[in-house]
C-alpha positions in Angstrom: 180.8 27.1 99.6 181.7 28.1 103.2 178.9 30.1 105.2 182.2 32.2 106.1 182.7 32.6 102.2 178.8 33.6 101.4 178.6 35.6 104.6 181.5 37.5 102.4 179.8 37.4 99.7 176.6 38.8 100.9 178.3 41.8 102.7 180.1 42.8 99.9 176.5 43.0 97.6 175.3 44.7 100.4 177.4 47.3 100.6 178.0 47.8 97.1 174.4 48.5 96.8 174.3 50.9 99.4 177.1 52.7 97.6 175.0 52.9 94.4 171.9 53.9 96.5 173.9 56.6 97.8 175.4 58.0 94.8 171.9 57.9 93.0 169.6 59.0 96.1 170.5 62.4 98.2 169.2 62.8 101.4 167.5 66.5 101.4 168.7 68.2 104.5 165.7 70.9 105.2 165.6 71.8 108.5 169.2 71.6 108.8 171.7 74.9 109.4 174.6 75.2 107.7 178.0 75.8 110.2 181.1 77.2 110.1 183.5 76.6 113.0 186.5 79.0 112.8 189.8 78.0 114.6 193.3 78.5 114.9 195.7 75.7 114.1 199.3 76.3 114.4 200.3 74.7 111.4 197.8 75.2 108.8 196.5 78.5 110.3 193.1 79.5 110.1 190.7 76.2 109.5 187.1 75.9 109.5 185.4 72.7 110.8 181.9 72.6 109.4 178.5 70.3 109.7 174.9 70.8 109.4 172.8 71.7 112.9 169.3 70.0 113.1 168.1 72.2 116.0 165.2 71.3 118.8 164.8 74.1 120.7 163.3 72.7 123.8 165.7 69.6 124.0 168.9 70.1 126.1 170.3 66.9 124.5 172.3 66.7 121.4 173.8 63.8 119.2 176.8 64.7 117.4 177.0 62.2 114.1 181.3 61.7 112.6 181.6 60.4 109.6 183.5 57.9 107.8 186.7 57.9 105.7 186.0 60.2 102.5 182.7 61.1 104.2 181.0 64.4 104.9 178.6 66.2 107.2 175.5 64.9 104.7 176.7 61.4 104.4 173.5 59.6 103.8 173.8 57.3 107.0 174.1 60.8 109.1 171.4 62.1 107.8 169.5 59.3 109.3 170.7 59.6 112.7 170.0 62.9 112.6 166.3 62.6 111.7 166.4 59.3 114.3 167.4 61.6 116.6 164.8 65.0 116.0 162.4 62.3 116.1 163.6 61.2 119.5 163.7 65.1 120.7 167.5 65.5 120.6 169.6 68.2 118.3 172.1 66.7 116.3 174.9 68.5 114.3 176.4 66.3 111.9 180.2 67.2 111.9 182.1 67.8 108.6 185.9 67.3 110.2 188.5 69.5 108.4 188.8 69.6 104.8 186.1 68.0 103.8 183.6 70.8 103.2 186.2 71.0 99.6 188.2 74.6 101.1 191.8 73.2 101.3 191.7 74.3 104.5 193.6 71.2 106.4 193.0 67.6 106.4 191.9 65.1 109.2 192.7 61.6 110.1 191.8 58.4 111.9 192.7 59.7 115.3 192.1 63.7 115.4 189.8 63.7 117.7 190.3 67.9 118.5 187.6 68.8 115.7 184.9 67.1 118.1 186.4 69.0 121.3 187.0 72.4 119.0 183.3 72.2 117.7 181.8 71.3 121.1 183.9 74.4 122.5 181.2 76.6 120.0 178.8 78.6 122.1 175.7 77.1 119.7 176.4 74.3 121.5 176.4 75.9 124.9 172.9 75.2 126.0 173.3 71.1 125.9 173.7 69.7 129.4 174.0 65.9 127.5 176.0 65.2 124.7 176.2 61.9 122.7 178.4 61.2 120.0 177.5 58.6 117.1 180.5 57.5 114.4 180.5 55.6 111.3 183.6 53.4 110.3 186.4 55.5 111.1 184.0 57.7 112.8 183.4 55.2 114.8 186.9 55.2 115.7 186.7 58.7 116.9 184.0 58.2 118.7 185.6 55.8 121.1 188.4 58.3 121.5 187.4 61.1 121.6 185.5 59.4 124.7 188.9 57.8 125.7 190.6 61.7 125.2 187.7 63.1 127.5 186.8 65.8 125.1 183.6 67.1 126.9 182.6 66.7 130.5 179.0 66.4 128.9 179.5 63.2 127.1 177.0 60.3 128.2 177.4 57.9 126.0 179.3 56.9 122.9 177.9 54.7 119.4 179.8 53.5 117.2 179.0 51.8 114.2 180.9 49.2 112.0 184.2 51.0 113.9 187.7 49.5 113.3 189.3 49.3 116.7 193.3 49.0 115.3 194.3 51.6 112.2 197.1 49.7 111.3 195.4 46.4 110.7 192.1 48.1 109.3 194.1 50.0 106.5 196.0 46.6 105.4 192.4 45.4 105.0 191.4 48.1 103.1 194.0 47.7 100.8 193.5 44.7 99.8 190.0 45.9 98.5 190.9 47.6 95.6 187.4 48.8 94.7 186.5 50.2 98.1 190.0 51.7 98.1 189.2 53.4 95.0 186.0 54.4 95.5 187.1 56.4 99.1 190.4 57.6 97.2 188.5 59.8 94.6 187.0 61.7 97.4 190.0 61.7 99.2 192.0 63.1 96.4 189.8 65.9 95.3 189.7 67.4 98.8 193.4 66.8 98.8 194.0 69.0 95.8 192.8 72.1 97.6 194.5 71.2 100.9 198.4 70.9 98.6 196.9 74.6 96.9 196.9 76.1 100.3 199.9 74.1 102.4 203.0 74.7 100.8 204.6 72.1 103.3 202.6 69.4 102.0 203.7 67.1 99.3 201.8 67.9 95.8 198.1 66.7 95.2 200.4 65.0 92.2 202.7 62.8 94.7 199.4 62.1 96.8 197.6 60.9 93.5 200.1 58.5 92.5 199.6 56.4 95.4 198.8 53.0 95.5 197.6 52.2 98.8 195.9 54.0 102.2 199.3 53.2 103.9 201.7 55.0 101.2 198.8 57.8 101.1 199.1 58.0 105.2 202.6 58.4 104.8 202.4 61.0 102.3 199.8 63.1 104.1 199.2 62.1 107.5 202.5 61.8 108.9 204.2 64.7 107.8 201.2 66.7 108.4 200.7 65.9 112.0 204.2 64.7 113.2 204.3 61.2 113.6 207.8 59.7 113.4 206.3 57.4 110.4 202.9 55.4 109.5 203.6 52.8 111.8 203.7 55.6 114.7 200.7 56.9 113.3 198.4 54.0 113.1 199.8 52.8 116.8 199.3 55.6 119.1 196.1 56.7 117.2 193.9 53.1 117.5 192.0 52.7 120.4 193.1 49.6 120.4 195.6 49.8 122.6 193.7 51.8 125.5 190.1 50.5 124.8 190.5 48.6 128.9 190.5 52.6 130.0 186.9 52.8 128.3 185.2 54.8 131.2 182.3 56.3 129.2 178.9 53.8 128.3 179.7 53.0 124.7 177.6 50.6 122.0 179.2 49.5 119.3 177.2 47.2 116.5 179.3 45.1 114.1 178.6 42.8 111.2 179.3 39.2 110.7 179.7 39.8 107.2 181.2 43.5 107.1 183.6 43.7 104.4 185.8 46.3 105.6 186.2 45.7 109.4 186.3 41.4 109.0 185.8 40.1 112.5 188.9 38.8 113.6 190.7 42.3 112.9 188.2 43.7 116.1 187.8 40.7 118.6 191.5 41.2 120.1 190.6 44.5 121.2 186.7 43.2 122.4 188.3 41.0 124.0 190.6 43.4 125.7 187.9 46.2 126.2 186.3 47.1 129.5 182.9 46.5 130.7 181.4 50.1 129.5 181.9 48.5 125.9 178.7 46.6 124.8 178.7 44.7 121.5 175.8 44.0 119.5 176.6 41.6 116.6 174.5 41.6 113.3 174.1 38.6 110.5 173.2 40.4 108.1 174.0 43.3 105.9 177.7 45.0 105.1 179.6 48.2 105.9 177.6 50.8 107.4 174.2 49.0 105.3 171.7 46.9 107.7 168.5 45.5 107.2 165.6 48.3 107.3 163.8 46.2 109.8 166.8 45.9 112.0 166.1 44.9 115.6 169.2 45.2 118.0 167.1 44.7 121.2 167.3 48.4 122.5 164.0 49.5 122.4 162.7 52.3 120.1 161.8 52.0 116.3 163.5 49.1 114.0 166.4 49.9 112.0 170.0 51.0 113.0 169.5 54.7 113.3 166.8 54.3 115.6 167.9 51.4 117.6 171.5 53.3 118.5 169.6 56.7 118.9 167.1 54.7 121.3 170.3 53.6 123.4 172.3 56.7 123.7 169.0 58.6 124.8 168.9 55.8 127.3 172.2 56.6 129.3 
């Protein structure tokens, strides 16, 4: 066998465990309050972008932690930044974007990056003179744009982790992984179900079921929801992609070698294309999102990725 082909291998039992660790093991989130963002969207009217606030009085520094597809505000991997960062003296609010709290209210997608610049607009969040954000997968994503869309003035620095760089070719990968694909659906789907309740506009959580793949599902939801002339519209003026040379802010971003999800080669075109505020740290081992607990990245601070990325963003 090819190391590329057990690299493969390894990622994939890597993150499949993580998935079953997850489901099985829940994070508490003690310490953390419980938000409720009201705003104003023209379309779907009155929406509510929610998260959990892990407070430190004193600190004037806060991490704000965006989840991945069919993720939530207590994702298990944000829970861990969050206590990364408390233990580094920084707030964190761990963002819940639209629709995912289960209310129907609206849904999100790989590019909205106004829920970061809506929820940052909050006067809870008034005090912070620094402001880091920290994504996961698609999270990631946002991360790097909403850094690329200028959302706050107080933005110092930008993580993202296991991030795919171009929609379009990240969602043909995903679809060819019919277990993952399933797996993010069902969560998908059951917040959908509310949002077709409440938007009479939108197709029928029925139609939005019966689809195959992410890119029929885009086309179902995304596109009609937010305008785009079709899914191909969608997935290339949303990746960062194609403006990741106008990367301004300081931005990490840590990928695996044997990442199931975001494969190498769909990311190095835009590395290659990226300016010099993007730094890349590579990883051997692990999956999606799942890492070694005694990970060392080389930036200082306690091992493992939480604390290793919190270290660096605390640094800039």
């Amino acid at each position: 066998m090819t190391t590329t082909y057990m690299k493969r291998i390894r990622g994939h039992a890597w993150t499949i465990a993580s998935g079953l660790r997850a489901s099985l093991c829940r994070p508490g989130t003690s310490g953390a309050r419980r938000m409720s963002i009201p705003v104003l969207d023209p379309y779907a009217g009155p929406v509510h972008i929610g998260g959990l606030f892990f407070d430190v009085p004193d600190s004037d520094g806060l991490v704000v932690v965006v989840h991945g597809l069919g993720g939530k505000a207590a994702s298990n991997y944000g829970l861990a930044a969050a206590r990364a960062a408390n233990a580094s003296g920084l707030a964190c609010f761990c963002i819940g974007l639209r629709g995912t709290d289960g209310s129907g209210d609206d849904l999100y997608h790989g590019g909205l990056t106004e829920d970061l610049w809506l929820a940052l607009q909050n006067a809870q969040f008034a005090r912070f003179r620094r402001v880091y954000l920290l994504g996961f997968s698609v999270g990631g994503h946002l991360a790097i744009k909403a850094a690329l869309d200028r959302v706050d003035e107080r933005v110092r620095a930008v993580a993202a982790v296991c991030p795919p760089l171009d929609l379009g070719v990240a969602t043909a990968v995903l679809d060819s992984q019919w277990l993952y694909r399933r797996h993010i659906f069902s969560t998908l789907n059951r917040d959908y179900g509310a949002v077709a309740n409440r938007l009479d506009f939108m197709p029928s959580a029925e139609t939005v079921q019966a689809a195959k793949t992410c890119r029929e599902r885009d086309a179902l939801t995304v596109v009609p929801r937010f305008g785009f002339r079709d899914v191909d519209e969608y997935y290339e003026s949303e990746s960062v992609s194609r403006r990741i040379h106008e990367l301004e802010t300081p931005t990490l971003m840590v990928a695996n070698h044997s990442d199931p999800l975001i494969p190498i080669d769909t990311i190095l075109p835009a590395i290659r294309r990226a300016s010099r505020a993007l730094r890349v740290c590579w990883v051997n081992e692990g999956g999606h999102l799942t890492f070694p607990g005694n990970l060392d990245l080389n930036l200082g601070g306690p091992l493992g990725i939480a604390p290793q990325v919190i270290t660096w963003l605390a640094s800039q």
